[in-house]
Every structure is written in C-alpha cells, then in structure tokens.
C-alpha positions in Angstrom: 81.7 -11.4 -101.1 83.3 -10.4 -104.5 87.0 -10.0 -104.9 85.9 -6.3 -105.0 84.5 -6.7 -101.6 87.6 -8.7 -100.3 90.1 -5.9 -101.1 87.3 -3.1 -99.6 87.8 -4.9 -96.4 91.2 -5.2 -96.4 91.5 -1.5 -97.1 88.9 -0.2 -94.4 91.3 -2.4 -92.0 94.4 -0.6 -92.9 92.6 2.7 -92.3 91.3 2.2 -88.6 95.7 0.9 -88.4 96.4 4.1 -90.2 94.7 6.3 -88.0 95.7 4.7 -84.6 99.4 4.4 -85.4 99.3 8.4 -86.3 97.5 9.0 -83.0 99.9 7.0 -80.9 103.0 8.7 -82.5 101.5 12.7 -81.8 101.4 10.9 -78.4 104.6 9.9 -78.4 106.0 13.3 -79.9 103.9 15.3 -77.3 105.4 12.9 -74.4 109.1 13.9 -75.8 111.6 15.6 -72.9 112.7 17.9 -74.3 113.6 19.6 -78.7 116.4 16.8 -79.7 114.5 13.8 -78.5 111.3 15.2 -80.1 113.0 16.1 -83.4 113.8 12.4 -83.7 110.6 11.1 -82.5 108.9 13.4 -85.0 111.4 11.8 -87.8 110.2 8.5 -86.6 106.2 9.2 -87.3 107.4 10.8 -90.5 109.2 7.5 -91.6 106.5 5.3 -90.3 104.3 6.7 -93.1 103.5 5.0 -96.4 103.5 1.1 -95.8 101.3 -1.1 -96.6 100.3 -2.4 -93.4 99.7 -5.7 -94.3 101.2 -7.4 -90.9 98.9 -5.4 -88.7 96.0 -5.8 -91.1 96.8 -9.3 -91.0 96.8 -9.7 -86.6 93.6 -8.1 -87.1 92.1 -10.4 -89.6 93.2 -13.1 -87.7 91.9 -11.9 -84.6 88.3 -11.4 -86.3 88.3 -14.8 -88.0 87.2 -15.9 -84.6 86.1 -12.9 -82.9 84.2 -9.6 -82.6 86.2 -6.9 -84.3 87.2 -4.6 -81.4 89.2 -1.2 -80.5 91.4 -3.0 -78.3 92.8 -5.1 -81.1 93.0 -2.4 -83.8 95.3 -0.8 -81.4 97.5 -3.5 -80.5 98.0 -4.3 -83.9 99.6 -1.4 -84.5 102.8 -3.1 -82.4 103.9 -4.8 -85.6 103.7 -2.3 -87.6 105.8 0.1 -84.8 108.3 -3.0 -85.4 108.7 -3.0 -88.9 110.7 0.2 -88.8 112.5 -1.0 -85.9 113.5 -4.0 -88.4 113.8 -1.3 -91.4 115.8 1.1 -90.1 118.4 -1.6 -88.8 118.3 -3.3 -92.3 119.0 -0.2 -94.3 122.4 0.4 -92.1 123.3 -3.4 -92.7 122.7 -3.2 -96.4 123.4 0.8 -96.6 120.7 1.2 -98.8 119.8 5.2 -99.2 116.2 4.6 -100.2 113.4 3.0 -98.5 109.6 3.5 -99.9 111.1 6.2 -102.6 112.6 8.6 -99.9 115.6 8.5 -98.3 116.2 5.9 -95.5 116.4 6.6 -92.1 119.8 7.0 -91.4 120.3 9.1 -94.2 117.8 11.2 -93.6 119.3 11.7 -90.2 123.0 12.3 -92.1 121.0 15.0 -94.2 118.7 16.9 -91.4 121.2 17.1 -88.7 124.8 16.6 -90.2 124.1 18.7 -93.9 125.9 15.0 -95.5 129.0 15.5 -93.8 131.1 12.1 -94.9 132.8 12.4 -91.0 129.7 12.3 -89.2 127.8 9.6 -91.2 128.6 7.0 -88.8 126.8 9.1 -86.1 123.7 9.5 -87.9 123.8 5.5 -88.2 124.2 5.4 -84.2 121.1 8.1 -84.1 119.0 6.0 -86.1 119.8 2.6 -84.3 118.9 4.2 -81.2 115.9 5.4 -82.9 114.9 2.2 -84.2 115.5 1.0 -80.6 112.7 3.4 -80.0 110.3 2.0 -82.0 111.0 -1.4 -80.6 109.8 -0.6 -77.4 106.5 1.5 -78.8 105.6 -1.9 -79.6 105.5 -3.4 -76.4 103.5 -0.2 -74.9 101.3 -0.1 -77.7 99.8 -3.4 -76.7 99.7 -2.8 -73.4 98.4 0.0 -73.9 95.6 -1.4 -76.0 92.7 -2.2 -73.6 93.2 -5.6 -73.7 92.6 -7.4 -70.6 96.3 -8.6 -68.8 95.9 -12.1 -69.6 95.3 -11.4 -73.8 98.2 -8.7 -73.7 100.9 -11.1 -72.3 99.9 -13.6 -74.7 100.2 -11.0 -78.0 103.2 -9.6 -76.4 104.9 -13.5 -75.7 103.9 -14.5 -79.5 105.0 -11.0 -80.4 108.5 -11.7 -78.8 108.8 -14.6 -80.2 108.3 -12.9 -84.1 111.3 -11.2 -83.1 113.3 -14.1 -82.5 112.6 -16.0 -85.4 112.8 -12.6 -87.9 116.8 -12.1 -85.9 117.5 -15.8 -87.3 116.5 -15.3 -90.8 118.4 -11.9 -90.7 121.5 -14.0 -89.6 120.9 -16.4 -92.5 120.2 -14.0 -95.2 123.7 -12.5 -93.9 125.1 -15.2 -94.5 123.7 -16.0 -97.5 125.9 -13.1 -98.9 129.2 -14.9 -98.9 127.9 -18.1 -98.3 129.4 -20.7 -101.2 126.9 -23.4 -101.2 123.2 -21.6 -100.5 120.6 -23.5 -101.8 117.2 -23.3 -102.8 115.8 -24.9 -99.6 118.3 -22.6 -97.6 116.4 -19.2 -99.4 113.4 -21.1 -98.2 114.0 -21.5 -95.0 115.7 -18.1 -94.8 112.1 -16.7 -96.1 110.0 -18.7 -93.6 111.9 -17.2 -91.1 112.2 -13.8 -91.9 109.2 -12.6 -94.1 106.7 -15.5 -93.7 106.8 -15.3 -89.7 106.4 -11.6 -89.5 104.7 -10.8 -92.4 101.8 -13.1 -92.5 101.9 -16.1 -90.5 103.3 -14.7 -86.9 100.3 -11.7 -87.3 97.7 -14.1 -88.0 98.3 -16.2 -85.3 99.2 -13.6 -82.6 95.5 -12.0 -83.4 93.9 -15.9 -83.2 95.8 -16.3 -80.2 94.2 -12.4 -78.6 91.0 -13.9 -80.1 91.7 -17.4 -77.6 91.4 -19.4 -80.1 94.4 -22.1 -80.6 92.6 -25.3 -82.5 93.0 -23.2 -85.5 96.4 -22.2 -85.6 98.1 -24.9 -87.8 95.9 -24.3 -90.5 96.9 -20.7 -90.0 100.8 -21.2 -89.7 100.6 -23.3 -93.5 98.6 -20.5 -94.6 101.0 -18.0 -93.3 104.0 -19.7 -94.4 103.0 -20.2 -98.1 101.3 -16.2 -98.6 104.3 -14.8 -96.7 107.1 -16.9 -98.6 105.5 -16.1 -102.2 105.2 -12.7 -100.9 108.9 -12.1 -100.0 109.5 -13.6 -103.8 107.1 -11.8 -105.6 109.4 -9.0 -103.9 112.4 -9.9 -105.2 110.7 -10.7 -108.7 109.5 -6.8 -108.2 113.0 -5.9 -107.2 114.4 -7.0 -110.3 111.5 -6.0 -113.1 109.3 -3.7 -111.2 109.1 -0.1 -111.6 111.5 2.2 -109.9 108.9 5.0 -109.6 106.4 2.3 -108.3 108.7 1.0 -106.0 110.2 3.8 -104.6 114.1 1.8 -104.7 116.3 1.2 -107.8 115.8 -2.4 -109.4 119.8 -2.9 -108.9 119.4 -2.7 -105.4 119.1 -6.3 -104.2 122.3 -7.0 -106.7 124.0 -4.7 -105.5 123.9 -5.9 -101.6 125.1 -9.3 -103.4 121.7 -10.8 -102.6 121.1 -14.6 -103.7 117.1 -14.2 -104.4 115.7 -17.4 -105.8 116.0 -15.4 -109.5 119.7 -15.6 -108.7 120.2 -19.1 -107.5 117.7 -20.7 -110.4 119.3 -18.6 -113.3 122.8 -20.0 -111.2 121.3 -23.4 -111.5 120.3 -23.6 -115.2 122.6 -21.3 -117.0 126.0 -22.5 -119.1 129.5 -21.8 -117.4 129.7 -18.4 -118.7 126.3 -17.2 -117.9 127.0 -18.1 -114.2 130.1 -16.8 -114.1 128.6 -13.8 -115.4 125.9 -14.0 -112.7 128.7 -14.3 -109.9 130.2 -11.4 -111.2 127.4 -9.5 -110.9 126.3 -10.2 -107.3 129.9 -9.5 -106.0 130.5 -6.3 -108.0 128.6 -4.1 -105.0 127.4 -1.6 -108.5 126.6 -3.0 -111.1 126.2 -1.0 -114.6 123.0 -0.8 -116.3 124.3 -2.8 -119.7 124.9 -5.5 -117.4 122.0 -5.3 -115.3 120.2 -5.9 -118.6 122.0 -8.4 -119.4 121.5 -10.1 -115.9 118.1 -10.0 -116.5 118.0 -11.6 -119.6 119.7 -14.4 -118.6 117.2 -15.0 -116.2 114.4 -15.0 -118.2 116.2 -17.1 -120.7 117.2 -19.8 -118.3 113.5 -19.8 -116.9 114.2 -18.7 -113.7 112.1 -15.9 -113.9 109.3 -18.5 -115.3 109.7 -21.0 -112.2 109.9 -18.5 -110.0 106.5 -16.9 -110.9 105.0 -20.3 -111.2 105.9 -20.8 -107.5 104.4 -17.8 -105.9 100.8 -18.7 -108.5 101.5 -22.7 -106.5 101.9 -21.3 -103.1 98.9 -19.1 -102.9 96.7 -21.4 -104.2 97.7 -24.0 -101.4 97.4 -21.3 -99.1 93.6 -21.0 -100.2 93.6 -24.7 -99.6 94.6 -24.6 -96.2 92.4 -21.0 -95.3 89.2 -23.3 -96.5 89.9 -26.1 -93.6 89.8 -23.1 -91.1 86.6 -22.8 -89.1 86.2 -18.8 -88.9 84.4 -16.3 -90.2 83.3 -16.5 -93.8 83.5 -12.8 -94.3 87.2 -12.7 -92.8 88.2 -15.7 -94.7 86.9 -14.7 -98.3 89.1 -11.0 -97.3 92.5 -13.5 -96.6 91.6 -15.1 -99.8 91.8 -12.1 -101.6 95.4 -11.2 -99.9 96.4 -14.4 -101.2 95.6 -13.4 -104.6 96.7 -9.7 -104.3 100.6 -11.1 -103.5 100.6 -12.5 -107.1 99.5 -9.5 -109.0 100.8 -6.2 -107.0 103.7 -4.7 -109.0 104.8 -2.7 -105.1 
C-alpha cells in the first residue's frame, strides 16, 4: 500500500462511522417523548457533526488488525465517538470556551436557542447541556449493545470502554490542576496526556477493538503504540492551538492561554527563557485575556527559547517509535500499513 492508499482507508473507515452514528441519532430523535426532549436530542446530532473520528476509526482498525471487518463492530465503534461529546460538552463548561469545531459550543448554543443570551439564565443552559452530555454518555453504552455483537464481546468493549472513562476523569483532574499548580513539570504534562488524550484517543480504541476481535497477546505492542501517537497527538494540538489557523481550526489561537493552560510550549519556553521572559510567560497564562500584541510576543518567545523546536522534534520522535512498536504487532499488513499512516498524519495535520 502507498501512503495514498493508507489515508483512502482510513477515510472509507470514517465514512461507514459517519453514516452509522447519523443513523443511530434519527433513532434516537424519533425515540424522543415528547418536543423539549427531542429539541435537545436533535441539538445533540447536530453537535455530533464534524469530527474527525479518529477514536472510533481507531477501535475499528484495531479490531480488523486481527479480524474480519464486520457491521457489528462499525457500529459499536460508534460508542466512542457518542462519548466524545459527552467529554466535550463537559469540558467547554469547565473551561467556558464559546467555540468548539468553529461553531458555538454546546452550552452556548443552548444559551442562544432557548434563552435569546439572557446573562440570568446562562447557568441553566450549562445545567441543559450537562444533562445532555449525560445523554450521550449513555448512547454509548446502548450503542454497543446494541451492535450485534455476541454478549460475551459486548461486555468486554463495554468493561474496557468503562475503564477509558476512568482514566480520561483522572487526567481531567490533573490537567485541572495543572492550572494553578506551582510546580507542573514536564513529566507531569506527560502523564496528564497519557491519561487523557493517549487513552481515549488512540490507545484505549485500539485495544478495545483487539480485545472485540479476542485477541490479547497483542495488546502491549498496541498500548506503546497508542501511548506515543496519542501523546504527540494531544501536542501537535497544542502546537496547532498556538500557530494554527483560526479558520482551520474553528477556535481562536489565544484559547488554551487564556484557560491558563501549561501546554509543553509553555512549560519549555518556562524552562529556557531569562527571568523576564518567564515572568512575562506567567503573566500571560494567568491574565484569563490576553491581547494580541502580547500573544505575539508570547509566541516569539517560544520560538526563540526553542520550545517550539523541541516540541516539534518530540511529536517527529514519538511517531516514529510508534511505527517501531506497530511493526512487532502480528496483524494484518493492510491494517498496519493504514495505522502507519495515522502515525504520520499526527505530524503534518494543521486541524
């Protein structure tokens, strides 16, 4: 297979996921009690449009490494991506972002639809949309039982499925923390990104589809894999989040500042830069709106100190051990030369 042929894959993937999780929401809209409960089900397919749907692409691919590719699967994948806005729409109300994939975020579209932006009732449409996202978390458990697969392979997807959740609730706490946290380190990001991107993102998909597929030898090989694609993932992120294209993105570059977040861009540039440049830094991250002089400013000091530089020199490092470790798997060739090419893709996307 080419690169070409890699990606091709990948995309036909994402369309079977596509087309099941928009089937299973008119489902879910039709199944609706009565107008209010509809109109917010109907907001929730709405929202659930637009992502990349790399995690169930992923439970897929790791599923076929070992197995026939199957309907049952495709639609059980589809749990993790029902999750994701169950995460997204909690994280926007915890960071009170207003934009998520270049539209406005849940609970703001909620604050707009039914409350016309009334500053009284914008705590309500935060309530609406945490009951909403409450929603989606259970959609995730029906979808894979739901699925066709037999009762043994759904308890297993929906125990490792479970257990994503878990870990992804302990980075949240971490990265929290890492808000007003004095000392956060390096290997503290790290372990905050294992946790909370690499786990749900890559390596917790992967596995839960191996795992559907019965296969366990594999899954260390998998988990390294996971780990390193889904950490240089969540940092090619914040490289993005910093020197990407708003229009691209569909969120303002300041963003991640703003919430005060210590991405490693922040914590090298904190590292490496004279007194006055970090004290600049530390103003920056605590000022909650930050102007654009300074956010230009901000940035070039992190491309002067080289933390821009070491930080894309570590996402380039991690997916090429990631490679490493998909070459020791024994799967499909076809599958594998696909999760190589998702290994390179993380380095070059600019969304």
């Amino acid at each position: 297979m080419t690169p070409g042929e890699g990606e091709s894959a990948f995309l036909s993937i994402k369309e079977e996921v596509e087309s099941e999780l928009q089937a299973f929401m008119r489902r879910k809209i039709e199944q609706a009690s009565d107008a209010t409960i509809r109109g917010i089900v109907e907001m929730l397919s709405s929202y659930s449009r637009g992502g990349k749907r790399i995690r169930p692409v992923m439970l897929i691919l790791g599923h076929d490494l070992f197995a026939r590719h199957n309907e049952a699967t495709v639609k059980a994948s589809i749990s993790i991506e029902l999750s994701q806005s169950y995460f997204l729409i909690q994280d926007d109300i915890m960071d009170q972002s207003e934009t998520r994939r270049g539209k406005p975020s849940f609970h703001m579209e909620v604050w707009n639809r039914l409350f016309h932006n009334d500053p009284e009732r914008k705590r309500l449409a935060e309530s609406i949309a945490l009951v909403a996202s409450d929603l989606a978390e259970s959609y995730s458990h029906e979808a894979i039982f739901a699925s066709g697969l037999d009762r043994d392979q759904a308890l297993i997807a929906d125990t490792e499925l479970t257990s994503i959740f878990e870990t992804t609730g302990h980075g949240q706490l971490i990265d929290i923390y890492s808000t007003f946290a004095e000392n956060f380190t390096e290997a503290d990001l790290i372990r905050l990104h294992t946790l909370k991107t690499a786990r749900y993102t890559v390596e917790g998909p992967l596995v839960m589809g191996a795992r559907i597929a019965g296969n366990a030898s594999e899954i260390q090989n998998l988990e390294s894999y996971g780990y390193l694609v889904g950490t240089a993932f969540q940092i090619q992120d914040d490289i993005l989040g910093m020197f990407g294209d708003e229009s691209v993105l569909g969120k303002s570059v300041k963003s991640d500042v703003n919430e005060g977040k210590k991405t490693l861009l922040i914590l090298k540039a904190l590292e490496q830069g004279s007194e006055s440049e970090r004290a600049f830094v530390r103003q920056c991250i605590s000022s909650g709106n930050i102007s654009d002089a300074d956010f230009e400013k901000l940035k070039r000091i992190v491309e002067s100190t080289g933390s821009l530089g070491y930080s894309r020199d570590l996402v380039l490092k991690m997916s090429s051990r990631a490679k490493d470790y998909l070459h020791s798997v024994n799967g499909d060739e076809k599958v594998k030369h696909t999760l190589a090419w998702a290994a390179d893709y993380i380095v070059s996307r600019n969304k």
